[in-house]
C-alpha positions, 0 to 999 in steps of 0.5 A, a space after each residue: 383715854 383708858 385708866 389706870 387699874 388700881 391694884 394696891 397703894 403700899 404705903 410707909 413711914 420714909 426713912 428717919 434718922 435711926 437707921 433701925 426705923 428705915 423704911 421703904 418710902 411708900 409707893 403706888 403700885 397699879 396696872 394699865 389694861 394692857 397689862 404693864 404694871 406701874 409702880 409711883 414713888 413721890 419724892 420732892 427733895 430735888 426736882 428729878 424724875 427717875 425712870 425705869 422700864 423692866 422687862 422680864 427677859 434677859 440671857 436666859 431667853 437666849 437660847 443658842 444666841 448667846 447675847 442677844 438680849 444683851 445686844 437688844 438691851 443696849 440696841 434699844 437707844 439707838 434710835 426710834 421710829 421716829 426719832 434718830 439715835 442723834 435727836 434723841 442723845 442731842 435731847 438728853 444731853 442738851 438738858 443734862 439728862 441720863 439715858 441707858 440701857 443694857 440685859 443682864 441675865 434675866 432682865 431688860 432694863 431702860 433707864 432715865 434720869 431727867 429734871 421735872 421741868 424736862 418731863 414732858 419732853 424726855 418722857 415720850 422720847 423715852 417711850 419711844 424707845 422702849 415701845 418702838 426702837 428702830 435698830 438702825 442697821 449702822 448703828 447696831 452694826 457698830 454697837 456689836 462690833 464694839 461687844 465683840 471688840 470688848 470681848 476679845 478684851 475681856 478674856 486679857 484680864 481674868 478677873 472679868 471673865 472668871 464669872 462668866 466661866 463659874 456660871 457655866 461650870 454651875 449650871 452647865 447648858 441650862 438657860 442661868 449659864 448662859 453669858 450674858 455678854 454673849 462670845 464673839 462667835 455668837 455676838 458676830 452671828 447676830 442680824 437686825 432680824 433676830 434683835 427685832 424678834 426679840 425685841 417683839 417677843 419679850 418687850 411687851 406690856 404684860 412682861 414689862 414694868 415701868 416705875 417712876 420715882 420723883 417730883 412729881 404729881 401723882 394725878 398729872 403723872 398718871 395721865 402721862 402714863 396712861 398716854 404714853 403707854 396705854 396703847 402699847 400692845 402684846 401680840 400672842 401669848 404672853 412668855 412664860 417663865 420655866 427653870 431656869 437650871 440648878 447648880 450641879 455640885 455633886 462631886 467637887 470639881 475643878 476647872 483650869 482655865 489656861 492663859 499662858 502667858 498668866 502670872 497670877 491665878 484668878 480664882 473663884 470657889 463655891 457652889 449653891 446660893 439662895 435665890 434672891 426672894 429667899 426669906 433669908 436673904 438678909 441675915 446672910 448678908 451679915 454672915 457673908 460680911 463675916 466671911 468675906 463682905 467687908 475689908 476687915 472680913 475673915 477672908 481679907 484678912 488672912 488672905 491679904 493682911 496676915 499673909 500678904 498672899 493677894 491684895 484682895 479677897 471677898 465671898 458672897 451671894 449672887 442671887 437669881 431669880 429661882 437659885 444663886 450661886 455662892 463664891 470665894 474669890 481672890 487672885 494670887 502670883 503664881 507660884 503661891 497659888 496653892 498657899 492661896 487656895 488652901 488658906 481660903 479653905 481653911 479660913 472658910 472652915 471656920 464657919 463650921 470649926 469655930 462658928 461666929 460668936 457674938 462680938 463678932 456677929 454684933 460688929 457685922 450687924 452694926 456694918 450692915 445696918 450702917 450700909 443699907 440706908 445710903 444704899 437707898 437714898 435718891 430716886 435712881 437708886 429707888 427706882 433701880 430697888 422697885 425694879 429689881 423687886 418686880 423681876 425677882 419678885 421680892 415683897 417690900 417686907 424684905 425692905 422694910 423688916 431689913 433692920 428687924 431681921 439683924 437685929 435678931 440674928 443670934 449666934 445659934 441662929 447665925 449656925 443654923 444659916 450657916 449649916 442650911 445655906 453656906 456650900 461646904 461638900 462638893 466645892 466647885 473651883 474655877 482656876 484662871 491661870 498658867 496651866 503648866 503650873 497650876 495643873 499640877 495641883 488642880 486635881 487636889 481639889 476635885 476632878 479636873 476638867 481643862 479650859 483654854 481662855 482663847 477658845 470662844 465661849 466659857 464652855 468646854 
């Protein structure tokens, strides 16, 4: 049986009482010779076990075929080589366990969850899985249809598909503005050829990591792992990574995107973000609660409590792996949608015309200290963290020092962030809506380009 290649054995103190003192558990990382890296974290709280199997590859390995990794994702749990999609849902759901799948932009992710006592029965079928899944021909001919229905759904309800179509005005025909959900034509497209080939292409150990979090024997578990995995083989080279795209805002733009029979405006407003490694990845999340990430944020309030103009308003960071994107985003009646608009511009002026004093910035810092640790307490949403760490390459320390980078936030600081990372030339605006009345006002905003949500895709 081949061993485990030890590369590192990170450890922590667990998280205490204090949320200042929070830690990431500590957790073995190592690699099998095949090239999958693993990653163990002991927790004996509860007896389960939770799983995750990560590739790199997701809607930016699309290419022309919008949503086939997405379909592949998914396509993975309906059955193996040796087992059916029913054997192995009946085995899952007999023993109370979780089972899932799905591609988002730029990974692949199959997950379990399952009581210790089920491990060495749930364990191999979910190997099966990610190493050899059958793609039944039926059942993937269901799922897709499903995708396809879901789609033609989605575009009934602004709210679903406005990313979607901020995403392609951000990045245009690069690979990061590619939907990860595909469009009918695509998705219809598709054939069981071109998700095996996928599957063969990027499911493979040196592009993959598999992380166990729970109860369980570190010795024991490694075994398991080792022979469950260690025979899984990469053909060919491995893929490489190369940009991805960049935001193109460099001259402010408008996108309306007509729906009839709309009687709200959904829309989104931004431009450039921080990829999700950037070094200051935290302290912008203190400033966007500011801003727009909680329910008495600035732009809630103005928008929501004060105006009665919609009954909702947030802002934030979508981070990537190489870049992100940065949005304002709410939704309004029709007619008061340039109200709307120009009092989130103004609130998010306020960045720059008044800056954030210091109550303000310590009321922020206490909200965000109080919601990370929670965001981190069972073993899925660990093993959902490590995972998330090895596709965007996020080092521990952005965990671990989480307390100590708010804690030192100052207003002077909070404005250097603000001037460095927070878009305000050149805003790009994405418009959902009764063109015959929201066109009339778009070009206010930008050069207008104009969309029809009935067409395929989120592209002009």
């Amino acid at each position: 049986m081949k061993k485990l290649i030890s590369v590192a054995l990170t450890g922590a103190v667990a998280a205490s009482a204090h949320a200042a003192e929070f830690k990431l558990p500590a957790f073995e990382t190592a690699k099998l010779p095949n090239g999958l890296t693993v990653y163990m974290m002991e927790r004996h709280d509860v007896p389960l076990i939770a799983v995750r199997a990560v590739v790199k590859a997701g809607a930016v390995n699309d290419g022309k075929q919008a949503g086939l990794a997405n379909l592949t994702g998914d396509g993975v749990l309906l059955g193996s080589a040796r087992h059916s999609k029913a054997e192995i849902d009946q085995a899952f759901d007999f023993r109370g366990a979780v089972l899932a799948g799905g591609g988002g932009s730029e990974q692949s992710t199959v997950a379990a969850n399952f009581a210790r006592k089920d491990t060495d029965t749930l364990l191999p079928l979910f190997a099966e899985l990610v190493q050899a899944p059958s793609f039944d021909a039926t059942e993937l001919d269901k799922l897709r249809t499903r995708k396809v229905d879901g789609l033609k759904q989605a575009k009934e309800s602004p709210r679903m598909v406005v990313g979607n179509y901020y995403r392609a005005m951000l990045f245009g025909n690069a690979a990061y503005g590619n939907p990860a959900s595909g469009t009918v034509n695509s998705l219809t497209a598709l054939k069981q050829d071109d998700v095996k080939a996928f599957h063969q292409r990027y499911f493979r150990p040196d592009n993959a990591a598999l992380v166990v979090v729970g109860d369980f024997d570190p010795a024991e578990m490694r075994k398991k792992v080792e022979a469950l995995f260690g025979q899984w083989k990469a053909e060919g080279s491995a893929p490489q990574r190369t940009s991805y795209g960049a935001v193109q805002a460099d001259k402010a733009r408008v996108w309306v995107v007509n729906k009839s029979d709309a009687i709200e405006t959904t829309f989104l407003i931004g431009g450039p973000g921080i990829a999700r490694n950037d070094p200051d990845y935290v302290p912008l999340q203190v400033l966007n609660t500011v801003l727009g990430g909680r329910f008495t944020s600035w732009l809630n309030d103005e928008l929501r409590v004060n105006s009665g103009l919609t009954y909702g308003a947030n802002s934030g960071f979508n981070t990537l792996s190489q870049t992100g994107t940065f949005s304002i985003s709410s939704f309004t009646a029709l007619p008061k949608t340039e109200a709307a608009l120009d009092l989130a511009l103004k609130t998010y002026d306020r960045l720059w015309s008044k800056g954030i004093d210091k109550a303000t910035l310590d009321s922020a810092k206490a909200y965000v200290k109080g919601q990370f640790p929670p965001r981190y307490e069972t073993s899925e949403q660990l093993a959902s963290l490590l995972g998330d760490m090895y596709a965007n390459d996020v080092s521990r320390s952005q965990i671990d020092n989480f307390m100590k980078d708010v804690d030192s936030l100052t207003p002077e600081r909070a404005k250097q962030l603000v001037e460095k990372h927070f878009p305000r030339k050149n805003l790009q605006m994405v418009l959902v809506g009764k063109a015959a009345e929201i066109g009339k006002i778009a070009a206010k905003y930008g050069e207008v380009t104009k969309l029809e949500i009935t067409a395929d895709g989120f592209q002009p």
